[in-house]
Backbone as CSV, one residue per row, in Angstrom:
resi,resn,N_x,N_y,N_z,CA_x,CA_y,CA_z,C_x,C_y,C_z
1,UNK,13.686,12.373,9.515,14.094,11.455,8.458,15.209,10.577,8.991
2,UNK,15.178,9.133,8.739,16.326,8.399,9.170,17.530,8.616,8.329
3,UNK,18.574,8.020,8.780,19.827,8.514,8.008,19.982,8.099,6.964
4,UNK,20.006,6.513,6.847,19.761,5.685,5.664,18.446,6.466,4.801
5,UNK,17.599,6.996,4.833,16.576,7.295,4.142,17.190,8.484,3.565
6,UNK,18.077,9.551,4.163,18.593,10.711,3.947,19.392,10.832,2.993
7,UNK,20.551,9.854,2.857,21.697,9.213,2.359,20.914,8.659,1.403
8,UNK,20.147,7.709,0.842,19.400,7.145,-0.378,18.463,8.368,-0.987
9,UNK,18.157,9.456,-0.034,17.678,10.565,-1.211,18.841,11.237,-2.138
10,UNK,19.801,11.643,-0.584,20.957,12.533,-1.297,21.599,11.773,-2.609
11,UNK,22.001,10.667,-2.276,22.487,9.926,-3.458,21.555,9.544,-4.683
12,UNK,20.354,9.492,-4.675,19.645,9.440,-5.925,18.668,11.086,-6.585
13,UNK,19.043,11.800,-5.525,18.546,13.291,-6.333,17.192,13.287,-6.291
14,UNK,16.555,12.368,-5.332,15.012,12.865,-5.236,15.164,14.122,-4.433
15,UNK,13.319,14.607,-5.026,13.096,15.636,-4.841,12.871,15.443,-3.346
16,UNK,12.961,16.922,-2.573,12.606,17.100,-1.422,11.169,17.600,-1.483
17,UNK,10.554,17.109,-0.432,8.475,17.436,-0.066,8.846,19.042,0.319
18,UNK,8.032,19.282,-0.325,7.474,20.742,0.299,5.468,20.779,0.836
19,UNK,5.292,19.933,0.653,3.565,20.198,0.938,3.276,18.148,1.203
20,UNK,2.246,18.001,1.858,1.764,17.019,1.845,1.641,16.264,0.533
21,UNK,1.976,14.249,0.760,1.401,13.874,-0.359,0.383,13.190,-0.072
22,UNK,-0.752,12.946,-0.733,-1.790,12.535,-0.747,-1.946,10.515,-1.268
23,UNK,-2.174,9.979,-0.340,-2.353,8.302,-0.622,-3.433,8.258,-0.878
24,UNK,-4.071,7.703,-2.455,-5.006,7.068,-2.737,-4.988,5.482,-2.463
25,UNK,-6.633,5.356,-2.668,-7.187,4.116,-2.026,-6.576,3.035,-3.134
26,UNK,-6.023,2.571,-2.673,-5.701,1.488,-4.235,-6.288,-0.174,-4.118
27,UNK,-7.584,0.221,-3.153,-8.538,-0.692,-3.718,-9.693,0.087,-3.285
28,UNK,-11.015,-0.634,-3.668,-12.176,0.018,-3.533,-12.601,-1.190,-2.395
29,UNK,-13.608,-0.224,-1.439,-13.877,-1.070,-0.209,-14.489,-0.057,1.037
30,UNK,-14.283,-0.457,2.111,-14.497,-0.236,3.204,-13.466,0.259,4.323
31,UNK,-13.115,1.665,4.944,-11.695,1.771,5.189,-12.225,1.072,6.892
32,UNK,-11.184,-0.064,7.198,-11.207,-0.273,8.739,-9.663,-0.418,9.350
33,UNK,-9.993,0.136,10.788,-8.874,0.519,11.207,-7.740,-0.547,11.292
34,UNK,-6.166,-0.069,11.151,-5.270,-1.242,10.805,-5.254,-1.683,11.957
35,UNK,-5.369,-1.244,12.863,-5.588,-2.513,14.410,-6.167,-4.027,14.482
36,UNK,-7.435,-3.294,13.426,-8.284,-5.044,13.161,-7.957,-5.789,12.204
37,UNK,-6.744,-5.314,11.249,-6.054,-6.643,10.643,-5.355,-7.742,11.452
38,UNK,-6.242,-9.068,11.547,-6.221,-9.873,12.106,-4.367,-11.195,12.055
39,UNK,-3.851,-9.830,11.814,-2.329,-10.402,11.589,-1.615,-9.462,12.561
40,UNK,-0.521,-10.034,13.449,0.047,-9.145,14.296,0.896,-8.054,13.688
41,UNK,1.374,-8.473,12.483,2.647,-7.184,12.208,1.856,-5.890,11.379
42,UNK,1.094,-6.132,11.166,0.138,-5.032,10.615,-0.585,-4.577,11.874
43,UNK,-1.582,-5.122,12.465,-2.163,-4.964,13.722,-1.547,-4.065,14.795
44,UNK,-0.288,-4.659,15.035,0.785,-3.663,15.885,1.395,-2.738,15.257
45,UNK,1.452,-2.579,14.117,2.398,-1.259,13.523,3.501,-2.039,12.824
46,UNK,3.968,-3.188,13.602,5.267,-3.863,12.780,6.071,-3.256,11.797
47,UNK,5.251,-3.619,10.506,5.688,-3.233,8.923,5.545,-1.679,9.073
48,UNK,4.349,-0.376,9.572,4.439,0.509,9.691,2.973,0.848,9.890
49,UNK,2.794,2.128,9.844,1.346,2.230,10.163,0.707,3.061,9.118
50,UNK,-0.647,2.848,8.697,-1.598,2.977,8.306,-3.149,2.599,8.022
51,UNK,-3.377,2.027,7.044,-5.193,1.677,6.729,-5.300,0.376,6.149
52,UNK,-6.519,-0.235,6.799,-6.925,-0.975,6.038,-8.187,-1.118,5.347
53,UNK,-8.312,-2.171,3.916,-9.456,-1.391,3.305,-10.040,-3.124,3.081
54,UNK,-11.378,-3.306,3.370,-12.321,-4.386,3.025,-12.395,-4.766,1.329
55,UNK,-11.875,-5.328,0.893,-12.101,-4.771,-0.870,-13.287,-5.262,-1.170
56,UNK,-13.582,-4.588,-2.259,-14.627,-5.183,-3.346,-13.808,-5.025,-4.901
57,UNK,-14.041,-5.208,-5.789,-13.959,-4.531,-6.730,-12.677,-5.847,-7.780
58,UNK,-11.680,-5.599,-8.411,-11.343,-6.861,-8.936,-9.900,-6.471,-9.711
59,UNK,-9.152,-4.710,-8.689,-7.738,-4.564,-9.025,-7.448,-3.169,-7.905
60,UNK,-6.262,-4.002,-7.534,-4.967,-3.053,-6.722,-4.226,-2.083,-7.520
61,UNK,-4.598,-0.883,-7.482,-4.045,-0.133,-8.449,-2.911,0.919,-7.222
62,UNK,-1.821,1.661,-7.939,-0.949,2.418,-7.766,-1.658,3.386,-6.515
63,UNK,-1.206,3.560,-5.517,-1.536,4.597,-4.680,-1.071,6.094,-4.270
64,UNK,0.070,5.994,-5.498,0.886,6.993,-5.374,1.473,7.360,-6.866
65,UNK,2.288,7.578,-7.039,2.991,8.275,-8.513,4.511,7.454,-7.480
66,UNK,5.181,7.136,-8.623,6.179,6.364,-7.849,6.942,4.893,-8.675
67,UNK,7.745,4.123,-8.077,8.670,3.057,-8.767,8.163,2.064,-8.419
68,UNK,7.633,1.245,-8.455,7.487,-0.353,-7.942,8.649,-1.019,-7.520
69,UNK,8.458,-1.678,-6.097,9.793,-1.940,-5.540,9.886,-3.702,-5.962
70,UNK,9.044,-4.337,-5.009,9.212,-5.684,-4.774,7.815,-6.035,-5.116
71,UNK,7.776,-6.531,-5.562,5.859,-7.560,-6.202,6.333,-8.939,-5.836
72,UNK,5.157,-9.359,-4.402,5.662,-10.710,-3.950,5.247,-11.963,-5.049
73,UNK,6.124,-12.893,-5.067,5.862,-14.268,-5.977,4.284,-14.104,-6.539
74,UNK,3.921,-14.499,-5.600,2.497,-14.626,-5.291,1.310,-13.650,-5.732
75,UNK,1.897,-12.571,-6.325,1.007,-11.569,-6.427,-0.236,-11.032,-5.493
76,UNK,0.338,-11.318,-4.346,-0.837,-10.497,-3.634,-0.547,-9.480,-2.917
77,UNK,0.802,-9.122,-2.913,1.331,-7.972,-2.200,2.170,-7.013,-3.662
78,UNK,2.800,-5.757,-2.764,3.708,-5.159,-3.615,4.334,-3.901,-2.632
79,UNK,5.366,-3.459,-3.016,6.093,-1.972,-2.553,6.236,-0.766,-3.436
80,UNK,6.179,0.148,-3.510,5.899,1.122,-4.201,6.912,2.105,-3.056
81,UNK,7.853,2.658,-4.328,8.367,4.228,-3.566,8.264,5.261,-3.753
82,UNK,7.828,6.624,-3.587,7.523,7.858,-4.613,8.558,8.705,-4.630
83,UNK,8.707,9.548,-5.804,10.150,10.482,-5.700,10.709,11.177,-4.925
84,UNK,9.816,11.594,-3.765,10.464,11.739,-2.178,10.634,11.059,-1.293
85,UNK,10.766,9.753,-1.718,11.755,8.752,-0.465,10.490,8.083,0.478
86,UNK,8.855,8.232,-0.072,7.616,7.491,0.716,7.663,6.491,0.107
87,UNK,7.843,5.487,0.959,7.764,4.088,0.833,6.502,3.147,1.011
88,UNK,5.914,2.595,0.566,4.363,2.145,0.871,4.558,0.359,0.792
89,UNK,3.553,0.101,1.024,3.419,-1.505,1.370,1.995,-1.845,1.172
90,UNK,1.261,-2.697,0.163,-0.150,-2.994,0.048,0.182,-4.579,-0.009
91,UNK,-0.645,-4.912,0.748,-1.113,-6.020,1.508,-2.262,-7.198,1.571
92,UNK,-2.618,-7.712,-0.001,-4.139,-8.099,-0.118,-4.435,-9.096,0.921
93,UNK,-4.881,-9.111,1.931,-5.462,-10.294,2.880,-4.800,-10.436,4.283
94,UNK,-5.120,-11.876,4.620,-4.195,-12.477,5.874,-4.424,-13.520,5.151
95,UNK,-3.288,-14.255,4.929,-3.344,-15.833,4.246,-3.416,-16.323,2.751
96,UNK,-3.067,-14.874,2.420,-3.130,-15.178,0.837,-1.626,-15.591,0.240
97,UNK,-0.895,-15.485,0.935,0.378,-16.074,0.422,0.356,-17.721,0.312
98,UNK,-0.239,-18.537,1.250,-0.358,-20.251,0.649,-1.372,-20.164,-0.672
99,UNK,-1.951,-19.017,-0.984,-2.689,-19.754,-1.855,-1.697,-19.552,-3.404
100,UNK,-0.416,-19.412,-3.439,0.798,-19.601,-3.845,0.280,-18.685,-5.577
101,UNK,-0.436,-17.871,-5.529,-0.824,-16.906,-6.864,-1.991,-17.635,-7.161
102,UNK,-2.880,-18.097,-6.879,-3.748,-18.522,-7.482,-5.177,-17.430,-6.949
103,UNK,-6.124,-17.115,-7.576,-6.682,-15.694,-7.299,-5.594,-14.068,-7.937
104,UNK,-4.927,-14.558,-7.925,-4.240,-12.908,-8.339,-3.562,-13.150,-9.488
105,UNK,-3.469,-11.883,-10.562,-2.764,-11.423,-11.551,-1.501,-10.374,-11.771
106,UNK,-0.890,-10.576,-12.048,0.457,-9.218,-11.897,0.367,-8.358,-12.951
107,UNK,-0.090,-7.429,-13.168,-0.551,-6.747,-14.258,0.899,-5.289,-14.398
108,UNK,1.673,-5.067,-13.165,3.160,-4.452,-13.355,4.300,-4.977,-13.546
109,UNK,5.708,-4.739,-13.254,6.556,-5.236,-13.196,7.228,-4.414,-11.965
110,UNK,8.404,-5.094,-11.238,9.318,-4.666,-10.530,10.010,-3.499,-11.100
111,UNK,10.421,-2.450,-10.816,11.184,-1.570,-10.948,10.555,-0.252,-12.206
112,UNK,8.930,-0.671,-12.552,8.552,-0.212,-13.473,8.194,1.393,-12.591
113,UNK,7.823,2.255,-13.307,7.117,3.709,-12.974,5.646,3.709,-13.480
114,UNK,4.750,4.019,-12.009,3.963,3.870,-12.553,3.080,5.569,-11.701
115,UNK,2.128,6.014,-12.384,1.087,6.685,-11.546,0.214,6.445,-10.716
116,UNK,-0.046,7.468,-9.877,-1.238,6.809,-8.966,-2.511,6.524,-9.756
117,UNK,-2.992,5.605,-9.159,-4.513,4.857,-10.290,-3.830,3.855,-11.106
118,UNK,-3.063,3.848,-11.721,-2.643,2.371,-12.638,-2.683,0.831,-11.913
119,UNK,-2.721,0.228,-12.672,-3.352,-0.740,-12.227,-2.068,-1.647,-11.872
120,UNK,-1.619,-2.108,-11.010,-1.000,-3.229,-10.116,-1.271,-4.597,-10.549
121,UNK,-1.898,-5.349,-9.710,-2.289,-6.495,-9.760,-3.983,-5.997,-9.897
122,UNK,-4.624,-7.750,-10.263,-5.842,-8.088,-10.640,-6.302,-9.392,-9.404
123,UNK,-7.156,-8.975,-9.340,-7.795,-10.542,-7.640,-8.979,-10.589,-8.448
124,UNK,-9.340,-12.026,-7.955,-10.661,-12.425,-7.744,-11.021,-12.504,-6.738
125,UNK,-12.153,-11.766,-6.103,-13.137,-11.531,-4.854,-13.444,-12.793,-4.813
126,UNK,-14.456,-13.463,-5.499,-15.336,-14.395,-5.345,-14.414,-15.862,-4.999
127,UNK,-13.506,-15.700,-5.703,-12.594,-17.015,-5.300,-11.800,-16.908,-4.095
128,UNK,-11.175,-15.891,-4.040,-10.648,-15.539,-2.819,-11.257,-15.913,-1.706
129,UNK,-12.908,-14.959,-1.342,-13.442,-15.231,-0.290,-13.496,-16.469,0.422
130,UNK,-13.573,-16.490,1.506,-13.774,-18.082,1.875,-12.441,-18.884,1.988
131,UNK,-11.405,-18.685,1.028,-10.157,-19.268,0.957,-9.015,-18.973,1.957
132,UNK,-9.416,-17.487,2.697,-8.002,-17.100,3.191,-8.895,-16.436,4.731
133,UNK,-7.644,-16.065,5.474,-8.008,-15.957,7.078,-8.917,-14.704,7.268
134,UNK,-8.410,-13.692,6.201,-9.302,-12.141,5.945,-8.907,-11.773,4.501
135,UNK,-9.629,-10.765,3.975,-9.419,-9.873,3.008,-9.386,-8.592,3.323
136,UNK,-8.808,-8.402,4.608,-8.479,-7.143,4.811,-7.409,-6.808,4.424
137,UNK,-7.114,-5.716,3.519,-5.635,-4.853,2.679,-5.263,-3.985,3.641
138,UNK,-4.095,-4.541,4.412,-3.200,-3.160,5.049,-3.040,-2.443,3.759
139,UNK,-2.565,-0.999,3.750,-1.549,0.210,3.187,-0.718,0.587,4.209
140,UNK,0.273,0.173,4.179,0.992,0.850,5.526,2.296,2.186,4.816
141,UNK,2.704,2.792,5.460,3.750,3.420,5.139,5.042,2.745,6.077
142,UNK,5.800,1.991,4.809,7.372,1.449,5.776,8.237,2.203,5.582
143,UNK,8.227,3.339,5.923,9.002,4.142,6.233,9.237,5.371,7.617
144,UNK,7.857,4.885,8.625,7.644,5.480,9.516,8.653,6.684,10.143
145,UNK,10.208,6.257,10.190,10.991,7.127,10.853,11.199,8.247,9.865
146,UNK,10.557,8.212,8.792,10.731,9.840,7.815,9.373,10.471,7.821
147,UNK,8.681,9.460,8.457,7.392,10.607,8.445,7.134,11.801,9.816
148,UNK,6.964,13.056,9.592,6.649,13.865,9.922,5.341,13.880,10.762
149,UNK,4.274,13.756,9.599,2.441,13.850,10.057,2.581,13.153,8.866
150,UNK,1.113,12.095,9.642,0.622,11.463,9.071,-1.256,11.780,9.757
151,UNK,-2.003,11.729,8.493,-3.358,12.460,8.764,-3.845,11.147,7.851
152,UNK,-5.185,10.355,8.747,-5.551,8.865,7.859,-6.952,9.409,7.869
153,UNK,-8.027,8.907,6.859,-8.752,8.730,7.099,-9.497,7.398,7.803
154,UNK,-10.483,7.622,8.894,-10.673,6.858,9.703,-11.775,5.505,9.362
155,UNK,-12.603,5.965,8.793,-14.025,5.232,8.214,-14.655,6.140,6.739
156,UNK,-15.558,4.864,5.680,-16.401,5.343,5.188,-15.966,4.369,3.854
157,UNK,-16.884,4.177,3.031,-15.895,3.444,1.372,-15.321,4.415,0.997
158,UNK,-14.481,4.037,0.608,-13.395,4.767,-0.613,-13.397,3.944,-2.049
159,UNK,-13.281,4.859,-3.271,-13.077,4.498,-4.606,-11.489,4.111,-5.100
160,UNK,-11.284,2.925,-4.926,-9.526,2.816,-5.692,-8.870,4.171,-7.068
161,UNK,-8.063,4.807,-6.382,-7.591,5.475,-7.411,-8.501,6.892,-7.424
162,UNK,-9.343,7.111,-6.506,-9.739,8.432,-6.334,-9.785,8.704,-5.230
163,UNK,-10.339,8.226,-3.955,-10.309,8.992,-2.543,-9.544,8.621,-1.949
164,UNK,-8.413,9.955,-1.330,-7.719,9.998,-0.572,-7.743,9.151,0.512
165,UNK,-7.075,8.041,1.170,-6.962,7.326,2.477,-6.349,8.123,3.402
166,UNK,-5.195,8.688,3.036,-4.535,9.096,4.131,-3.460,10.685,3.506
167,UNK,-2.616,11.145,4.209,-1.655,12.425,3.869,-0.357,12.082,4.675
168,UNK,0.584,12.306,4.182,1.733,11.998,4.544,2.748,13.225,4.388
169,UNK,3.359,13.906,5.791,4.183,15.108,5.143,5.807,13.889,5.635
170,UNK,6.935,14.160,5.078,7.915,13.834,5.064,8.897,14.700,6.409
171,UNK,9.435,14.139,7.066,10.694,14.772,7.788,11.468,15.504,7.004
């Protein structure tokens, strides 16, 4: 665990992990590996590492049980933290930030609590497509220096809000 991460548990009284937590898919799609997000800071690990998912379907829902951190302008991104100090990052596309919110809905708020499965934001597939560089969704975990093990799943569709992407034990 980093220090700063240690120091922001101790001081807010989250709970400490005792067992793995489990990341749901918080879109429905196709899981492909975060290497082939065709953006370097995802691609390389940058922001942190994890999955990316092909979407289909027409909402980014909660991947965790947890606070909503930052929901970009734009609604196509968001941060999510869970009560043990896992920090997450969902990512709709490469290039969806010029399209300045147009395709996406904000269906949370900043600082709200939400469960895993609730619904986030709202996209349109069909408008989207075609408009932006990919629709590939990193999930990354930005918090890499507190993770322990991390166990991803590699390939196959996943259902938003029911199959597990990945496991995360905490430092």
């Amino acid at each position: 665990m980093g220090f700063l991460s240690r120091i922001r548990r101790l001081m807010s009284g989250q709970q400490e992990l005792t067992g793995g937590i489990a990341i749901l898919a918080p879109v429905s799609g196709e899981i492909i590996a975060i290497e082939k997000v065709p953006d370097v800071v995802f691609s390389e690990k940058i922001v942190g590492d994890g999955i990316a998912i092909n979407p289909t379907g027409q909402f980014i829902l909660a991947p965790i049980d947890g606070t909503i951190g930052k929901i970009f302008e734009t609604n196509h991104a968001f941060s999510i933290e869970s009560a043990q100090g896992l920090e997450l990052f969902v990512h709709f596309g490469v290039g969806t930030v010029e399209l300045r919110g147009n395709g996406f809905t904000r269906l949370a708020e900043e600082g709200q609590q939400v469960k895993a499965g609730d619904k986030i934001l709202s996209f349109d597939l069909e408008f989207l497509t075609g408009q932006v560089e990919s629709l590939l969704t990193p999930v990354v975990l930005a918090n890499m220096e507190d993770i322990k093990r991390l166990d991803k799943i590699n390939e196959g569709h996943v259902v938003a809000g029911k199959d597990v992407i990945f496991t995360v034990q905490l430092s």
